[in-house]
Backbone and ligand atoms as CSV (ligand in chain L), in Angstrom:
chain,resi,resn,atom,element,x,y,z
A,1,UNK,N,N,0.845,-1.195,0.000
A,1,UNK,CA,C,0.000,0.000,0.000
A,1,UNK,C,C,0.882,1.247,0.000
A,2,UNK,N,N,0.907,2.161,-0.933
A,2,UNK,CA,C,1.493,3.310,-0.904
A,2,UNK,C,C,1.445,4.312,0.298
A,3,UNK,N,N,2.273,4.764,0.591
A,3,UNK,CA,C,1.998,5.784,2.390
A,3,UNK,C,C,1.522,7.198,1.380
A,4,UNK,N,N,0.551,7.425,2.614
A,4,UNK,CA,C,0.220,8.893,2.152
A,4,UNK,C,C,1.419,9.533,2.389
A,5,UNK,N,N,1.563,10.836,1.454
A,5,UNK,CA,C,2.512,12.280,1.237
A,5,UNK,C,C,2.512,12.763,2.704
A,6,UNK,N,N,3.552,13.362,2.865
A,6,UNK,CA,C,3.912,13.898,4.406
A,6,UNK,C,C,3.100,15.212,4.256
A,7,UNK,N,N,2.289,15.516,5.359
A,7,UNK,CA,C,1.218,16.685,4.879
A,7,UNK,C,C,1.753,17.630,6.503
A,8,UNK,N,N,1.541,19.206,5.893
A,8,UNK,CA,C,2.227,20.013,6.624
A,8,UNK,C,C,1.211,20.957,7.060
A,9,UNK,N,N,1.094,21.201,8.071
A,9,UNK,CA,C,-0.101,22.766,8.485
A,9,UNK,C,C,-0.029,23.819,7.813
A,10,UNK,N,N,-0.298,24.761,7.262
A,10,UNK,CA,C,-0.456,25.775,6.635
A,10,UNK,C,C,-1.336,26.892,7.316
A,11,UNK,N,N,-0.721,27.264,7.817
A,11,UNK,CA,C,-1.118,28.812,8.112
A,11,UNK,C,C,-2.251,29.817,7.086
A,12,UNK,N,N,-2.998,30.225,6.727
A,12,UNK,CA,C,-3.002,31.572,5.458
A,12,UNK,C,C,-3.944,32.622,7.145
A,13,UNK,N,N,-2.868,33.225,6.821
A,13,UNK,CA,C,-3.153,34.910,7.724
A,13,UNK,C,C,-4.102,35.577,7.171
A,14,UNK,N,N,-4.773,35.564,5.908
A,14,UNK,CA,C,-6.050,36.313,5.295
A,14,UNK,C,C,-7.086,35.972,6.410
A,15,UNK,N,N,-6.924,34.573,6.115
A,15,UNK,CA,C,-8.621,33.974,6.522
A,15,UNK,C,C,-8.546,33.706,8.035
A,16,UNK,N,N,-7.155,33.533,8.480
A,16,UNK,CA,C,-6.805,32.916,9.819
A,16,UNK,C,C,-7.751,31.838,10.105
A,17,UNK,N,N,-7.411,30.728,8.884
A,17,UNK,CA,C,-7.393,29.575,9.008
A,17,UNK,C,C,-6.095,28.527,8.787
A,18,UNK,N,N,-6.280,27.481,9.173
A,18,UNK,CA,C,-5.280,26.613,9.125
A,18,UNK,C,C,-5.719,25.059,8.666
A,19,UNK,N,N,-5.106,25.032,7.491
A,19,UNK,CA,C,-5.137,23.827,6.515
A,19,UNK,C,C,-4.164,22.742,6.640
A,20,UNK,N,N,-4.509,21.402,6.179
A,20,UNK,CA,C,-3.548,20.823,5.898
A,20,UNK,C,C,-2.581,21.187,3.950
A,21,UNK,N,N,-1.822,20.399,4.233
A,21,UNK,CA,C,-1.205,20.035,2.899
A,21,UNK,C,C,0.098,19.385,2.343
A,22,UNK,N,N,-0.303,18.452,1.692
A,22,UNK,CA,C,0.625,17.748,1.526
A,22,UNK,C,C,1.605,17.831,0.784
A,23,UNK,N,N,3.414,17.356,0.574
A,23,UNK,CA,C,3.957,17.819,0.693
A,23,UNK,C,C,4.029,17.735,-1.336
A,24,UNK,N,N,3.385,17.270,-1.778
A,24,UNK,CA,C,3.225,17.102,-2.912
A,24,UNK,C,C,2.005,17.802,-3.720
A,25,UNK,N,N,1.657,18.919,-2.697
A,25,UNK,CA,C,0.479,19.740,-3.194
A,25,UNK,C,C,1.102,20.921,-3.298
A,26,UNK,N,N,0.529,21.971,-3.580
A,26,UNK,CA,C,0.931,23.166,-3.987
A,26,UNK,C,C,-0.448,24.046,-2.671
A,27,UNK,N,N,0.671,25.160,-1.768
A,27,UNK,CA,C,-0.654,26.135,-1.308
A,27,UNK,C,C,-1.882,26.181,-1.849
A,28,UNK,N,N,-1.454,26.627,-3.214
A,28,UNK,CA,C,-2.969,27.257,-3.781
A,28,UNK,C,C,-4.038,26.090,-3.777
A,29,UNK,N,N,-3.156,24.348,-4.430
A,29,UNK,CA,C,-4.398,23.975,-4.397
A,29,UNK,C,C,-5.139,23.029,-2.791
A,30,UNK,N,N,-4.324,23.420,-1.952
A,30,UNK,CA,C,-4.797,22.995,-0.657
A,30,UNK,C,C,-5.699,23.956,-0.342
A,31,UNK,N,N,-5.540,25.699,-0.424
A,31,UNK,CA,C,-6.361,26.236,-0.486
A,31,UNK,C,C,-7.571,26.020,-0.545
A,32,UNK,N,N,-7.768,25.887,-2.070
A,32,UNK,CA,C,-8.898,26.048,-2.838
A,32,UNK,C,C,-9.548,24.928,-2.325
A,33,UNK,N,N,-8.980,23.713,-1.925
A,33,UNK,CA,C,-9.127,22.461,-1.534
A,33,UNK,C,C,-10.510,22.761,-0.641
A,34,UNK,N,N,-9.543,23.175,0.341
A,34,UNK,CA,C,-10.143,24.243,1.632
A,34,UNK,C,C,-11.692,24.905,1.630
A,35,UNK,N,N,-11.569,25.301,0.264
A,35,UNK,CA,C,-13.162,26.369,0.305
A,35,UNK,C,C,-12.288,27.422,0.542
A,36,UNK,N,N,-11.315,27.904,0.741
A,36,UNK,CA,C,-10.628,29.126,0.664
A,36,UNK,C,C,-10.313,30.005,-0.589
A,37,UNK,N,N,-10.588,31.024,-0.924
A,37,UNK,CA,C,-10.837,32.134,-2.347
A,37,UNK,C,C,-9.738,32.998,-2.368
A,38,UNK,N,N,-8.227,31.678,-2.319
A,38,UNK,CA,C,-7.084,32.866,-2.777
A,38,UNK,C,C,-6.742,33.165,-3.818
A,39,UNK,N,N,-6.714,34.136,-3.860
A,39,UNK,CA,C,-6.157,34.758,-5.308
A,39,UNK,C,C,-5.373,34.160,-6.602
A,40,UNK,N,N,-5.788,33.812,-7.235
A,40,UNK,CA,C,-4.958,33.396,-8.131
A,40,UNK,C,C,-5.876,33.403,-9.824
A,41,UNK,N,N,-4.685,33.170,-10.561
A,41,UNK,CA,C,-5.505,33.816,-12.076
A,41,UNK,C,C,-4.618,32.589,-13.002
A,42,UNK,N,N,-3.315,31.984,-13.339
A,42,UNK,CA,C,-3.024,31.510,-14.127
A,42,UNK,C,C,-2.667,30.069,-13.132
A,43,UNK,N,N,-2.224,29.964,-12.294
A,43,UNK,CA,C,-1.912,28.764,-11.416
A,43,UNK,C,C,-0.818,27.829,-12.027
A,44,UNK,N,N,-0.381,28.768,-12.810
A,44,UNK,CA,C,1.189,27.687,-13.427
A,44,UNK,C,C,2.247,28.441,-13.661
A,45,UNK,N,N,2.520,29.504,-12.285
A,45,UNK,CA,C,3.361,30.128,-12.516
A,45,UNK,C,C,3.990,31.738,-13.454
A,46,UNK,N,N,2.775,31.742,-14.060
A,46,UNK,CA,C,3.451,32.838,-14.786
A,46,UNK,C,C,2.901,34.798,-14.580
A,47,UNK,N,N,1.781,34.429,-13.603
A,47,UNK,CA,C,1.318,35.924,-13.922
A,47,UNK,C,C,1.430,36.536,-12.625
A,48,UNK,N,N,1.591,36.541,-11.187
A,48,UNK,CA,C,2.044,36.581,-10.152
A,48,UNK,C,C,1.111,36.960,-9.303
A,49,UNK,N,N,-0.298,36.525,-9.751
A,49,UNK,CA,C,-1.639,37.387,-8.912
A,49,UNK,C,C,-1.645,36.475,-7.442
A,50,UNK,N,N,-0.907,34.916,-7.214
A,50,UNK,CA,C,-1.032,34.688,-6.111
A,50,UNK,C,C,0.088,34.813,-5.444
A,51,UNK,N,N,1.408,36.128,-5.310
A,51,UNK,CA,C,2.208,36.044,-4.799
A,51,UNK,C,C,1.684,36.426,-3.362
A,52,UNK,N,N,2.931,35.500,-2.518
A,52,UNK,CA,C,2.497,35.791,-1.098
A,52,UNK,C,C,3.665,36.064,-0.387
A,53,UNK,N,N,2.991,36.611,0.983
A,53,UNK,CA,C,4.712,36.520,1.908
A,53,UNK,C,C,4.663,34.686,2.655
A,54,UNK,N,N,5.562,34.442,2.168
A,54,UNK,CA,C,6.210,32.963,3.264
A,54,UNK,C,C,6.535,33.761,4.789
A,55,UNK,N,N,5.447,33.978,5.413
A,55,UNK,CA,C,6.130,34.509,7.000
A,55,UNK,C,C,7.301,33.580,7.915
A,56,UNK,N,N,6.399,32.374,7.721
A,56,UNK,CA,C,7.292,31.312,8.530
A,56,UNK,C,C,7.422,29.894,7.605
A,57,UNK,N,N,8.241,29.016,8.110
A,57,UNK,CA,C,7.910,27.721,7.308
A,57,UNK,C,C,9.408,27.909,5.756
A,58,UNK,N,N,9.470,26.611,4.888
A,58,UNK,CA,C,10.480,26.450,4.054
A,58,UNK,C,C,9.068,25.773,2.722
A,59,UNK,N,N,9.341,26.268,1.756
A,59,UNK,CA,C,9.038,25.486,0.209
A,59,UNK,C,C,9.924,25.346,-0.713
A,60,UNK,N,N,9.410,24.523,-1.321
A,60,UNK,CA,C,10.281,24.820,-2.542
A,60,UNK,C,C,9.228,25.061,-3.873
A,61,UNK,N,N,10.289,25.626,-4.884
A,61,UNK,CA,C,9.400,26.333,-5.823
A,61,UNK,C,C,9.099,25.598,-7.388
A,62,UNK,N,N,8.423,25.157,-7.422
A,62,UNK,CA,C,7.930,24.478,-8.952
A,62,UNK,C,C,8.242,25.343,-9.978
A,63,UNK,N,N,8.820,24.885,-11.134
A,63,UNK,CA,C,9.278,25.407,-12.484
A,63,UNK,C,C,8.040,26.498,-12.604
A,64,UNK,N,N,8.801,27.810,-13.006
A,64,UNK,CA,C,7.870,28.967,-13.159
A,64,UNK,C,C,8.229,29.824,-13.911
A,65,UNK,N,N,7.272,31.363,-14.973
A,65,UNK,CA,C,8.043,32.193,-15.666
A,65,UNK,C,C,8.592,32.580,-14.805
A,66,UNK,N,N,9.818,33.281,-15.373
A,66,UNK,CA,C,10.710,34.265,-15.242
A,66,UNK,C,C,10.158,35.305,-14.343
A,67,UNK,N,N,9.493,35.927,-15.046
A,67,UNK,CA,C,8.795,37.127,-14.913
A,67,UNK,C,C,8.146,36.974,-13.221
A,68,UNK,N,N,7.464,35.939,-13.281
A,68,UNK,CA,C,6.122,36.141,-12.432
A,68,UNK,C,C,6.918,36.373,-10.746
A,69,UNK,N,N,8.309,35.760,-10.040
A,69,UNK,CA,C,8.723,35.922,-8.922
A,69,UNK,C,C,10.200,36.437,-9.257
A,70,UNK,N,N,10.871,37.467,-8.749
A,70,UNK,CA,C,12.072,37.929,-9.064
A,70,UNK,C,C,12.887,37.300,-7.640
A,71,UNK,N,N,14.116,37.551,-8.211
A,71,UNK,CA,C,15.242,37.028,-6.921
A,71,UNK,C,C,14.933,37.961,-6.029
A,72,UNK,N,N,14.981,39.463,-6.539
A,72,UNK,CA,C,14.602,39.686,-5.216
A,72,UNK,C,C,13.567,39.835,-4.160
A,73,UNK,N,N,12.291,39.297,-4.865
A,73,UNK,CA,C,10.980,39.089,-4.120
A,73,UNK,C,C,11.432,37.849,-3.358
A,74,UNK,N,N,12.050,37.110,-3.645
A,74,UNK,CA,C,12.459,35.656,-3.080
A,74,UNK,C,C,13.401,36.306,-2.074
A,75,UNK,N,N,14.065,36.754,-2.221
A,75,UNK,CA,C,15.218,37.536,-0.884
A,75,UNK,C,C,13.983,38.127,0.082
A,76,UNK,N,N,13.153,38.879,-0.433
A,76,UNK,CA,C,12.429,39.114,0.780
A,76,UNK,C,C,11.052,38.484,1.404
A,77,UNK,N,N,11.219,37.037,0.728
A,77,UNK,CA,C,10.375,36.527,1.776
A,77,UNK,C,C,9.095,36.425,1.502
A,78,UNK,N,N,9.212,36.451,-0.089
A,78,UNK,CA,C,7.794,36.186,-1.064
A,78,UNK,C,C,8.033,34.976,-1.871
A,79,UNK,N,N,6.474,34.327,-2.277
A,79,UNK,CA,C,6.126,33.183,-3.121
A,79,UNK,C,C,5.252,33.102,-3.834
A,80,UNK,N,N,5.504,32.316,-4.768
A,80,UNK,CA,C,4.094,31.834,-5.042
A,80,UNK,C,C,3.213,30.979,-4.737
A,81,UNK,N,N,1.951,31.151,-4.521
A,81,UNK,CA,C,1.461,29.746,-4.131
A,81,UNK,C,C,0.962,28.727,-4.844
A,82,UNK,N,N,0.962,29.167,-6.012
A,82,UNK,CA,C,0.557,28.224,-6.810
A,82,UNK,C,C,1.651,27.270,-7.512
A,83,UNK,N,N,2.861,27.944,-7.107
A,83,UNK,CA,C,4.481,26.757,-7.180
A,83,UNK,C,C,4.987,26.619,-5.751
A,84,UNK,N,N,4.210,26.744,-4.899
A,84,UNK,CA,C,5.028,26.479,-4.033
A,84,UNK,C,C,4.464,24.941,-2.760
A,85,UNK,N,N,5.647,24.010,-2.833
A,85,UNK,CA,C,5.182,22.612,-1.886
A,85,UNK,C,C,5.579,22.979,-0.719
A,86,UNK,N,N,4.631,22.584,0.780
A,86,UNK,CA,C,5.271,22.809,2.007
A,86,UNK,C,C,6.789,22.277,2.293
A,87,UNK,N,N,7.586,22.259,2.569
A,87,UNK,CA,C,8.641,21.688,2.990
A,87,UNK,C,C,8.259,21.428,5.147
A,88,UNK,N,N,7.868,22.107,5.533
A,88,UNK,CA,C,7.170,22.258,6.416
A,88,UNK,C,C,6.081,22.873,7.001
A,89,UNK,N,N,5.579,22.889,8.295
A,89,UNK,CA,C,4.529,23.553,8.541
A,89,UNK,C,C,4.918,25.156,8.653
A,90,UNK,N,N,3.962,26.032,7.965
A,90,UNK,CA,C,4.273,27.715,7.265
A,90,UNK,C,C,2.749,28.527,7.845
A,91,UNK,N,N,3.548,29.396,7.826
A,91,UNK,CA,C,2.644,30.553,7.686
A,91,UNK,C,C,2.589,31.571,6.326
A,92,UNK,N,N,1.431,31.925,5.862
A,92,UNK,CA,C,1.837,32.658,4.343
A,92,UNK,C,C,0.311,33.498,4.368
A,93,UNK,N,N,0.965,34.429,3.945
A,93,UNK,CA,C,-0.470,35.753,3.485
A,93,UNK,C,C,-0.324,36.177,2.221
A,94,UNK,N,N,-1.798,36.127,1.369
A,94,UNK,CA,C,-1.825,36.743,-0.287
A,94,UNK,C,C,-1.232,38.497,-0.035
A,95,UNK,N,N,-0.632,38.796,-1.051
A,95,UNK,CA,C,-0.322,40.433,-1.051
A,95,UNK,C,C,-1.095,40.902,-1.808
A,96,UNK,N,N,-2.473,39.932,-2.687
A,96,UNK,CA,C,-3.121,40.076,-3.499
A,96,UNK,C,C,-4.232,41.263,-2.888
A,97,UNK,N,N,-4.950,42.590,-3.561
A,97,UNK,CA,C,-6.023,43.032,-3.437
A,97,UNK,C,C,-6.216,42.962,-1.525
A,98,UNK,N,N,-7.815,43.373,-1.099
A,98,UNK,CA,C,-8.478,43.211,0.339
A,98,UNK,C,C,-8.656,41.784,0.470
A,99,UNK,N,N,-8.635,41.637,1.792
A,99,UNK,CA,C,-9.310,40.306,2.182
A,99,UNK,C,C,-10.833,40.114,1.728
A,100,UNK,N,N,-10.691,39.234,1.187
A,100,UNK,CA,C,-11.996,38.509,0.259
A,100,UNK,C,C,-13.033,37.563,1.127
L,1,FES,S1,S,-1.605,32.200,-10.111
L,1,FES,FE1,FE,-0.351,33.003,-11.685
L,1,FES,S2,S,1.616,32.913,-10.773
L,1,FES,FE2,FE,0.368,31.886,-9.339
C-alpha cells in the first residue's frame, strides 16, 4: 500500500485559518481544496496574482516564468502559491487586493 505524502499545516493569515497540505500539493491547491478564495488567475506560474509573503515555514518552488517571482521578491520573503510545496509547517499571506 502506498503511504500517504507527508502533509504540513499551513497557516493563510487572510482567513486565519489553518489547513492541511501535503507535501506534494501546492498552497494554492490545498487552499482552494479548503473552500478558501485565494487569489490566483493563471496557477502555473506565470502571472504573479497569487504572490504571497512565506512569513514562517520552508518550500520549494515548482518550475515557473521568469517574470512572475524575481530574486529579489524571493530575498524578501515572497512566493508563489501556486508553485510552491510545504517543505514544512508555514505561515503565508496573499499580497493580493483586500481580504476577500
Ligand atoms: S496564479 Fe499566476 S503565478 Fe500563481
Amino acid at each position: 500500500m502506498a503511504r500517504a505524502p507527508k502533509s504540513h499545516r499551513v497557516t493563510i493569515v487572510n482567513t486565519r485559518q489553518v489547513i492541511d497540505c501535503t507535501a506534494d500539493q501546492t498552497i494554492l491547491e490545498a487552499a482552494i481544496a479548503a473552500g478558501i478564495d485565494y487569489p490566483y488567475a493563471c496557477a502555473t506560474g506565470n502571472c504573479g496574482t497569487c504572490t504571497s509573503r512565506l512569513e514562517h515555514g520552508k518550500v520549494t518552488l515548482l518550475p515557473r516564468g521568469d517574470a512572475s517571482l524575481s530574486a529579489q521578491q524571493i530575498k524578501a520573503g515572497q512566493t508563489l502559491a501556486c508553485r510552491a510545496q510545504p517543505r514544512s509547517d508555514l505561515t503565508v499571506s496573499w499580497l493580493s487586493g483586500a481580504e476577500r
